[in-house]
C-alpha positions as CSV (number, residue, x, y, z in Angstrom):
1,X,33.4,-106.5,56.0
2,X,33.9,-103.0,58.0
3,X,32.4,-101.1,55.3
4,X,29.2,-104.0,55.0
5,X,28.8,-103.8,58.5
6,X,29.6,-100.2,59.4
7,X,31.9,-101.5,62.0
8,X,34.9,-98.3,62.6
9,X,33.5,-97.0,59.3
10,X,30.4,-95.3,58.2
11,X,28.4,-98.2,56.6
12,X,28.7,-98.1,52.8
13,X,27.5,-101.2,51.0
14,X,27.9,-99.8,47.4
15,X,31.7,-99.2,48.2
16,X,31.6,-103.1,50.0
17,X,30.0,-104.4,46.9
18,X,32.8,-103.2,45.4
19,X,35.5,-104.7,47.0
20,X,33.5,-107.5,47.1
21,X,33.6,-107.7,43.3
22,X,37.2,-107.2,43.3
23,X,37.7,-109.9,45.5
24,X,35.0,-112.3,44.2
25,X,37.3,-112.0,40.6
26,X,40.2,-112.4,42.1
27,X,38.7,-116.2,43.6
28,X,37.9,-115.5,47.5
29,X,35.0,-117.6,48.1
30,X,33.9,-115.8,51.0
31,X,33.7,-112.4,48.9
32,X,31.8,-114.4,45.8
33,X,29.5,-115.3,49.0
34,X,29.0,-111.7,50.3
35,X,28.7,-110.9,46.6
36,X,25.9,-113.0,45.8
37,X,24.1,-112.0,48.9
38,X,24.4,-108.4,48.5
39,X,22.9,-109.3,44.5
40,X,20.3,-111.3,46.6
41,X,19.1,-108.7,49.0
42,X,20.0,-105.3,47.0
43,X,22.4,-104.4,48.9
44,X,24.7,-101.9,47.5
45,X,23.3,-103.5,44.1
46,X,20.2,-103.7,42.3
47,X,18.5,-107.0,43.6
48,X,19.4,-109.6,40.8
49,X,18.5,-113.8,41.4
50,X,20.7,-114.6,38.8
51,X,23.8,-113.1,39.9
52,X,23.3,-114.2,43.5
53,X,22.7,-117.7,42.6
54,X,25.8,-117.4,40.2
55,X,27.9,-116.1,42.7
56,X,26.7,-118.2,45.5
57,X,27.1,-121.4,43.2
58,X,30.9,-120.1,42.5
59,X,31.5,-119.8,45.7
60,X,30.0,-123.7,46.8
61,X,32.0,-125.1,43.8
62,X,34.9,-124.0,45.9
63,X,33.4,-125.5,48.9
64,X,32.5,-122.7,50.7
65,X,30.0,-124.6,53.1
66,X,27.6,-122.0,53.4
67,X,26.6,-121.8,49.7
68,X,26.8,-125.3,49.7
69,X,24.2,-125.5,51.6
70,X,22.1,-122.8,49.5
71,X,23.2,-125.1,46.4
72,X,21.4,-128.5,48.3
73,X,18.0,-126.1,49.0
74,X,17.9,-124.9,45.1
75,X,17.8,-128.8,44.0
């Protein structure tokens, strides 16, 4: 999150992607979040729909409310 939001840290959303990625594999629900919002937005990543949704969808299939609630507004 320091490096998404430049907070102590020079911002660097490529290297947060990153991490993000790492953690997203690894089953953190609030990195598969970040993840699919930096793919949604083109941050740090080229823009992408289907990876965001993917990732977003992981990450509400592990009840992460946010992206549940992102999953009842794509229905």
């Amino acid at each position: 999150d320091m490096l998404y939001l430049g907070k102590g840290v020079a911002k660097d959303h490529a290297a947060a992607a990153d991490l993000y990625g790492k953690a997203a594999r690894q089953g953190s629900p609030e990195a598969q979040f970040m993840l699919g919002h930096m793919y949604h937005y083109g941050f740090g990543l080229p823009k992408d729909a289907t990876e965001a949704v993917r990732w977003y969808s992981t990450a509400a299939d592990q009840g992460y409310v946010i992206s549940e609630v992102l999953e009842f507004f794509k229905k």
